[in-house]
ROBANU-731614 format. One record per residue: residue in three letters; x negated, z, y negated of N, C-alpha, C in turn. Coordinates in steps of 0.2 Angstrom, whole numbers, plus 5000, padded with zeros to 4 digits. Example, Ala and Ser with C-alpha at 12.3 -4.5 7.8 and 13.67 -1.06 7.14 Angstrom:
ALA493450395028493850395022493450395016;SER493650355011493250365005493650395000;
***
This chain:
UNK395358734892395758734886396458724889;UNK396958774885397558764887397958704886;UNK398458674890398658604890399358614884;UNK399358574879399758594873400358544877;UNK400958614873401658594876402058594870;UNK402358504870402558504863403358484865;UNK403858504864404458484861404658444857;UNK405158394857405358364852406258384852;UNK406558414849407358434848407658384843;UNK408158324848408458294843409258304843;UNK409658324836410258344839410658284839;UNK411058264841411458194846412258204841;UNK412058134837412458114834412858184828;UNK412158194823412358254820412858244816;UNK412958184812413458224806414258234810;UNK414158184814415058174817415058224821;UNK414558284824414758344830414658384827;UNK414458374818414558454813415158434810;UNK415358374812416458384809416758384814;UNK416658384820417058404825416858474826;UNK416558494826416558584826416958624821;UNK417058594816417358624809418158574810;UNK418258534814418858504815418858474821;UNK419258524828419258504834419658434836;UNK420058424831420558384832420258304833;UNK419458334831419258244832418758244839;UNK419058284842418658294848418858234852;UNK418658214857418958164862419058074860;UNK419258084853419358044849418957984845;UNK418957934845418357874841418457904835;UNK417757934833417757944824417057934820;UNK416957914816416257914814416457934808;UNK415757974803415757994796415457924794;UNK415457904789415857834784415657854777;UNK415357814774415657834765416157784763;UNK416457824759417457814755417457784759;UNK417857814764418357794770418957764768;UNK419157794760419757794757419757724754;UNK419357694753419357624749418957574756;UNK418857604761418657564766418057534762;UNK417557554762416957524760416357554761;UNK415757534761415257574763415157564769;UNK414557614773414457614781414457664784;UNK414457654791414457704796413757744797;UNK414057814796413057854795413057884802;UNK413657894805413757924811414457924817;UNK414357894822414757874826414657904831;UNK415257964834415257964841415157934845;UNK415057964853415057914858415757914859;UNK416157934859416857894860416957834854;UNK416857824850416657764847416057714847;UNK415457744850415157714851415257664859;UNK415657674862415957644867416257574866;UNK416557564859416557524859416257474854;UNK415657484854415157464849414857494844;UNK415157534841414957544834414557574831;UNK414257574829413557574827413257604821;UNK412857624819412357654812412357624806;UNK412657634801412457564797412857504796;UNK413357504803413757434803414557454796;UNK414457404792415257414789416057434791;UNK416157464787416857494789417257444792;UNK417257394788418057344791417657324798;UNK417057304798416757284804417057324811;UNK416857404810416857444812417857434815;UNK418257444811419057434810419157384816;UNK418957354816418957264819418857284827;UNK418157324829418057344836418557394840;UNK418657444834419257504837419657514831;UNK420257484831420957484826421057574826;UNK420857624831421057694830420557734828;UNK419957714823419357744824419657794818;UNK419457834817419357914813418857914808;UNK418857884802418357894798418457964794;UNK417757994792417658044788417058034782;UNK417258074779416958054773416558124773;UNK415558084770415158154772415058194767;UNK414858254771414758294766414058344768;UNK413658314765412758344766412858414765;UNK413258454760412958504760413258544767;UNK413458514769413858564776413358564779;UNK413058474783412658464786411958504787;UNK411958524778411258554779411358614781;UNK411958654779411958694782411958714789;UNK412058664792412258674800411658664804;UNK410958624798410558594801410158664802;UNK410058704795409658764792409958814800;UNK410558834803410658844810410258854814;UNK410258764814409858744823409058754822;UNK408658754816408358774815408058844816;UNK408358884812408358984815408358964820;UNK408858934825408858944833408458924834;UNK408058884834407458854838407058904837;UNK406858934830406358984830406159064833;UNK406859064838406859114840406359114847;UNK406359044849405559014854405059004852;UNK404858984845404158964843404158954835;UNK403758974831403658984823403458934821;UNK403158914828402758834826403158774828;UNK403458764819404158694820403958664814;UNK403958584816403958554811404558494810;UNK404958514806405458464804405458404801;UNK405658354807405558284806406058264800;UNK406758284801407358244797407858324798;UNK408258304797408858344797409158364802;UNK409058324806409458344814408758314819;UNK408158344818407758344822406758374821;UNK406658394826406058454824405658444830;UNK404858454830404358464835404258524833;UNK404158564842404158644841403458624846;UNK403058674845402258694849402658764852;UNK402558714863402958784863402158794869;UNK401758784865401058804871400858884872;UNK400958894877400958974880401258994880;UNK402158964878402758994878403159004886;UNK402358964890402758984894402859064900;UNK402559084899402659184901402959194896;UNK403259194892404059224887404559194892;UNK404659124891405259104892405259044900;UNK404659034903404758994908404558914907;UNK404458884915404358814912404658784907;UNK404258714905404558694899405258654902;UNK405458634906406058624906406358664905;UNK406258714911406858774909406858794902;UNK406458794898406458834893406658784886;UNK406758714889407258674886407958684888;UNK408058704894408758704895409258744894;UNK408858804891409158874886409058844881;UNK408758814878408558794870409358754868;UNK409658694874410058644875410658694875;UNK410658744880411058784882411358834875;UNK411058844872411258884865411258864860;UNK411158794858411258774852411958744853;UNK412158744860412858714864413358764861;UNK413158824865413458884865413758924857;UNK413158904854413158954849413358904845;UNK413058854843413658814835413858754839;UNK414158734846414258674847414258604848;UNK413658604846413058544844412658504851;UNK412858484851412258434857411658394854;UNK411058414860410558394858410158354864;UNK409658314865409058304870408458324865;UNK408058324872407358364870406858294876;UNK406358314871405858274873405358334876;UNK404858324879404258354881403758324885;UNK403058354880402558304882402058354879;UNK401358314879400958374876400758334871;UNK400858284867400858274861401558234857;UNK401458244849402158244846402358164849;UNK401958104846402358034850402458044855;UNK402358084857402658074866403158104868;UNK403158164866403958194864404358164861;UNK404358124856404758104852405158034855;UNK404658004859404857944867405257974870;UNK405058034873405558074878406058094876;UNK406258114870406858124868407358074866;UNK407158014866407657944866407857904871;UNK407557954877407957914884408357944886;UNK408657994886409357994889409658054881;UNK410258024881410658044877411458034878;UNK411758064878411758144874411558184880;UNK411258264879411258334884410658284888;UNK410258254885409558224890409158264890;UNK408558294894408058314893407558284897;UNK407158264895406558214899405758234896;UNK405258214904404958234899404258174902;UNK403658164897403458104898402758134893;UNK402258154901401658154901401158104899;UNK400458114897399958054898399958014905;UNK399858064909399958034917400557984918;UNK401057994913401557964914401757884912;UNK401357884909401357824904401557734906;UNK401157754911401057664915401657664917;UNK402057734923402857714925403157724920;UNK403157774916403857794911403757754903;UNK403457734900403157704894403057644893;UNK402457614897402357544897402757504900;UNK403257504902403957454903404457444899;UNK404657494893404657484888404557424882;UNK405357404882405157344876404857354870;UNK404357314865404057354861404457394855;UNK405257354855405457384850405657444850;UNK405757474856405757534856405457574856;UNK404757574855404157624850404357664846;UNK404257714844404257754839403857744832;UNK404157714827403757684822403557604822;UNK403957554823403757504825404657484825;UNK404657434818405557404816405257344818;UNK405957314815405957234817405357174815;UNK405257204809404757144807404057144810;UNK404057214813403457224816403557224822;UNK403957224825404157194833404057104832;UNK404257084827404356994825403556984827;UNK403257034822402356994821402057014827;UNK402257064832401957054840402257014844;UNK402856984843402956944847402456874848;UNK402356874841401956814839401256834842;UNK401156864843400556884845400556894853;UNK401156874855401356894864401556944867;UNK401557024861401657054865402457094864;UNK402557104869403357124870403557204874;UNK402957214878403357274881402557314880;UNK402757404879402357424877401557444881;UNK401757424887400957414891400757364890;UNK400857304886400657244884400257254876;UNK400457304874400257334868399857364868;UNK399657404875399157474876398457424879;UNK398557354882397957334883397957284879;UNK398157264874397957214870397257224865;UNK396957174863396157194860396457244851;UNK396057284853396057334845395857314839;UNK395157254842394957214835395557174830;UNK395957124837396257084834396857124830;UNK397057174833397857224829397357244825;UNK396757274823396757274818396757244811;UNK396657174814396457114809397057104806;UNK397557104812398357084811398557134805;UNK398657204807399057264804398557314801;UNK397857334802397657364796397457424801;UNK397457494798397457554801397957534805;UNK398857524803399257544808399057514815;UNK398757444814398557414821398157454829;UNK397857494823397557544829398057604831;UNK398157634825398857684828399257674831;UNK399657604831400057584835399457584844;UNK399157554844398757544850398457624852;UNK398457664849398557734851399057764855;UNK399557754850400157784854400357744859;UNK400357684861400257644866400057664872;UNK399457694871398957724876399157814878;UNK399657844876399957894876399457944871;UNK398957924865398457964862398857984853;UNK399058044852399258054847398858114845;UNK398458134842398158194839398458234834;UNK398858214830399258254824399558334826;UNK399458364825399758424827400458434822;UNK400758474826401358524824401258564818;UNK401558534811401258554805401958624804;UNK401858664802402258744801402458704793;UNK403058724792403558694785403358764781;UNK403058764774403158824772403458834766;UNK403358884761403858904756403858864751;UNK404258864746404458804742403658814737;UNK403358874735402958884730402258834733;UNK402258824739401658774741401758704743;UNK402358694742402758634744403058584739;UNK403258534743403858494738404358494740;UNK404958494737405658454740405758384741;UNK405858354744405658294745406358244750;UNK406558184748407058144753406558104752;UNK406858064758406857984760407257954765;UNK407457884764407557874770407557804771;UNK407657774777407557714780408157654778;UNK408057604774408457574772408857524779;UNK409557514779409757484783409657404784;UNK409157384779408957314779408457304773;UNK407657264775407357264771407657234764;UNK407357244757407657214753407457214746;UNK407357184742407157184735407657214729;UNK408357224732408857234728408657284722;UNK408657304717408257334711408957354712;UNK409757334710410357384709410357434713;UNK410157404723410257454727409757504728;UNK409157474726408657534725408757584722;UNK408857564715409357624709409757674712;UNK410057634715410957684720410657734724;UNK410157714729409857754734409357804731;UNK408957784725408557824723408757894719;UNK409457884716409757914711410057964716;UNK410557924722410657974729410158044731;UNK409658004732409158054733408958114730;UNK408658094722408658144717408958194716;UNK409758184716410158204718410158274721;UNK410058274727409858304733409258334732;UNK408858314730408258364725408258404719;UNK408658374715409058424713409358484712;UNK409758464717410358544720409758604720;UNK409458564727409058604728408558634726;UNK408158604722407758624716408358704710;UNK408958674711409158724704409358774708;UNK409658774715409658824720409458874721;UNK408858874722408158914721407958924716;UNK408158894708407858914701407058894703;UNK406858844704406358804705405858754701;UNK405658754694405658684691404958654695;UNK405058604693404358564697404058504689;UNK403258534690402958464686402558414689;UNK402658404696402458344697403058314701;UNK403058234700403858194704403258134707;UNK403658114713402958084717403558034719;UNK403257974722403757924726403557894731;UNK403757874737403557844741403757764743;UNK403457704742403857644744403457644753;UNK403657624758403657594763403657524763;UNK403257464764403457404764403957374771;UNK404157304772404157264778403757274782;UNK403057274778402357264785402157324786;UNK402257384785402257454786401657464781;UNK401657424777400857474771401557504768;UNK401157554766401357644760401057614753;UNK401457654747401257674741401457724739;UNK401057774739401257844735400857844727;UNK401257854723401257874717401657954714;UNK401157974710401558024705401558034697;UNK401758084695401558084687401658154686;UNK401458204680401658254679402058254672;UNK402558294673402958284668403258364666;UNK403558374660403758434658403958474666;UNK404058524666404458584673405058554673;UNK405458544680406058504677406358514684;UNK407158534685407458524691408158464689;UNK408058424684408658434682408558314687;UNK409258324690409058254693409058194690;UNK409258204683409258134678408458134678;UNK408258184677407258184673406958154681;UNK407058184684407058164692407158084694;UNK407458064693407858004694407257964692;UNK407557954685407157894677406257914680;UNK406057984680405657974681405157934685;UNK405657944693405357904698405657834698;UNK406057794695406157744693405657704689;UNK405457744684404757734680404057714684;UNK404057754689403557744693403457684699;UNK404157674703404257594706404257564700;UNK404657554695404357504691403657464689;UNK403257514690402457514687401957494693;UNK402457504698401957514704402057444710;UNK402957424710403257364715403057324711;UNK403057254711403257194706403657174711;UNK404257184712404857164714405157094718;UNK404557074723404357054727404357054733;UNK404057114735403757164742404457164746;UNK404757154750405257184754405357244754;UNK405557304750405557394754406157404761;UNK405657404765405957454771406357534770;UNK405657574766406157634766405657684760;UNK406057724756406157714749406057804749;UNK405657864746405757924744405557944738;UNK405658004735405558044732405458114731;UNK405058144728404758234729404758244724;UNK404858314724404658374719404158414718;UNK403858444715403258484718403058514711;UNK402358574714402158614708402658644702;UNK402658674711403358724708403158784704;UNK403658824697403658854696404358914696;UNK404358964699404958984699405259014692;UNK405759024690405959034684406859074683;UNK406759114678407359174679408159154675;UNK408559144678409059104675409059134668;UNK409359084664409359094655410259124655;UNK410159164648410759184646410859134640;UNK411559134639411759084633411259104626;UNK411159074621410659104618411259094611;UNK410859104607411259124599411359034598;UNK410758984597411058914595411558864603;UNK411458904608412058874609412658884608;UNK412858944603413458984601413458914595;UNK413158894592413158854585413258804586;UNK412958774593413158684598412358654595;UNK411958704594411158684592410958654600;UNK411158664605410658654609410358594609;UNK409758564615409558504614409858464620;UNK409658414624409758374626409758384636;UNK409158424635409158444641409558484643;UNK409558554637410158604640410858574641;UNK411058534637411658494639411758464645;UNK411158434648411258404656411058464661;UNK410758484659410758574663411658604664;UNK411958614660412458634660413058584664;UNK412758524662413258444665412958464674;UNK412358484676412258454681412458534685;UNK412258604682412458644686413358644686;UNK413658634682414358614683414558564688;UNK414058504690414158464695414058504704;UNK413558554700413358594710413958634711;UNK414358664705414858714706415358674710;UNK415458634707415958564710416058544719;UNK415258544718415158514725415058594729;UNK414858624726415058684732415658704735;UNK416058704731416658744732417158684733;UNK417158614733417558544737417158504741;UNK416658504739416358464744415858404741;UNK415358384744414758354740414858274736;UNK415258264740415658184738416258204732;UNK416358254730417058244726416958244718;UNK416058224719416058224710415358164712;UNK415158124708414558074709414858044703;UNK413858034698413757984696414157924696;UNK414357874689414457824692414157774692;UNK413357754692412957724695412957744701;UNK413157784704413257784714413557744715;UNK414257734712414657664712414557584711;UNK413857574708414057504706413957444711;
***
């Protein structure tokens, strides 16, 4: 059987190397992308390494941030750029292999098995992957490789930025197992906290620990944890496909566990948002809307409901609010918070009709018309220059 060769491409500090591409001026320079930079508030979503030099960090606060380096360069983000720039690196990848699966925005596992008689060993054929996503949109990336996704996705976290490493099964005991546990893939702080208590601190101390007991501790994850430990990941390289078999879907990782029900709102309605655009985009509606909570101790809730055809992000939003309501009791810590679209139906854009000559219309064509006059907005200035004011509160 052929030995599977998997990649992991992650791009190295994406939003602030998609504004220094579009603005050289912040080359060389401490800058991070930041929300309203203008009123100083909000957090750091992306910080070069000349600012990260002197600290600065993911998630850390602006004035914090201010304090470390008095000259730092904040920018305020603008996602649709980004996805633009993401939607790029991704063509370029698939010029080596069709079989990609996209983790996040600024990172993907390619199956590059028998790629190698096209393009050469897997390093070399990492190092043209590195070498042309350089070349051609000016982006730096590291690359993981191994022959399955956790292990690639370890290997792309050790050297950064322009790193390529690569971390075999064989490799495990020297390159893996010395590893502190926090630096696992999939395993945050609260779950670093509950192995400590159980002794274990570094990831070979994970890989021979009894299965029984992590079971009892963590559930299923107790054993997946203790798999990928052991360098054993089965999951394949799943191929993304078109929107009619699919969902639209965000998520993300909360910068700190929390019950906050305001900040929940702010992030969820964020997201929506973003499913949205995208949804009206493509002329899309969707009747089913899904959510996902992640807790503190890594259990999942997935929830959906089906509702009228709908791209519109307020139906979106309240929807899935509706469903955290019925489903948290406001309690649980959430770690990290999503929502999807799905059961799609494509649909031909509408022409004015005779009752909205009269101002007959109903309630949704009104936010239809409020919410494509918001995409016009953000296309043509920029995704931040028009928000909700519950994104404010």
């Amino acid at each position: 059987m052929m030995k599977k060769v998997i990649f992991l491409v992650d791009m190295n500090a994406f939003y602030i190397s998609c504004e220094m591409v579009r603005n050289p001026a912040l080359k060389g320079r401490p800058a991070a992308v930041a929300g309203d930079p203008k009123n100083r508030s909000g957090i750091i979503l992306a910080a070069n390494y000349e600012a990260r030099k002197f600290g600065i960090k993911t998630t850390m606060v602006l004035h914090e941030a201010k304090k470390l380096c008095p000259d730092i360069l904040f920018v305020p983000p603008d996602h649709t750029y980004y996805q633009k720039m993401s939607k790029m690196v991704m063509n370029l990848l698939n010029r080596y292999t069709p079989v990609i699966q996209i983790n996040s925005i600024d990172e993907a596992w390619l199956d590059m098995t028998g790629c190698e008689s096209l393009f050469g060993e897997p390093v070399e054929i990492a190092q043209k992957i590195m070498s042309n996503i350089q070349s051609e949109l000016g982006l730096w990336c590291s690359i993981g490789i191994s022959e399955n996704k956790f292990l690639a996705k370890m290997a792309s976290e050790v050297k950064k930025p322009l790193g390529i490493t690569e971390i075999w099964v064989k490799d495990i005991a020297e390159k893996l197992w010395p590893m502190a546990i926090r630096e696992m893939y999939g395993i945050g702080k609260q779950t670093e906290q509950k192995l400590h208590r159980l002794g274990i601190y570094k990831i070979g101390e994970l890989a021979k620990f009894d299965k029984a007991l992590l079971s009892k501790h963590f559930g299923k994850a107790g054993i997946e944890m203790h798999q990928h430990a052991n360098g054993i990941d089965h999951s394949s390289v799943t191929i993304a496909t078109d929107h009619d078999s699919k969902s639209i879907s965000r998520s993300t990782t909360l910068s700190a566990d929390t019950v906050d029900i305001k900040l929940i709102e702010r992030v969820l309605l964020d997201l929506a948002e973003e499913i949205g655009t995208e949804a009206r985009q493509n002329n899309l509606k969707g009747k089913t809307i899904s959510i996902v909570l992640k807790y503190s101790d890594f259990q999942s809730v997935t929830r959906q409901k089906t509702v009228s055809a709908t791209y519109l992000t307020k139906e979106i939003y309240l929807t899935g609010m509706a469903l955290i309501k019925e489903n948290w009791d406001g309690t649980r810590m959430i770690r990290l918070l999503g929502i999807g679209l799905s059961n799609f139906k494509e649909i031909e854009m509408e022409q004015l009709s005779f009752f909205d000559e009269l101002g007959l219309e109903d309630k949704n064509e009104k936010e239809e018309k409020l919410e494509r006059a918001m995409d016009r907005i953000r296309e043509k200035f920029g995704v931040d220059k028009i928000k909700r004011a519950k994104s404010f509160e």
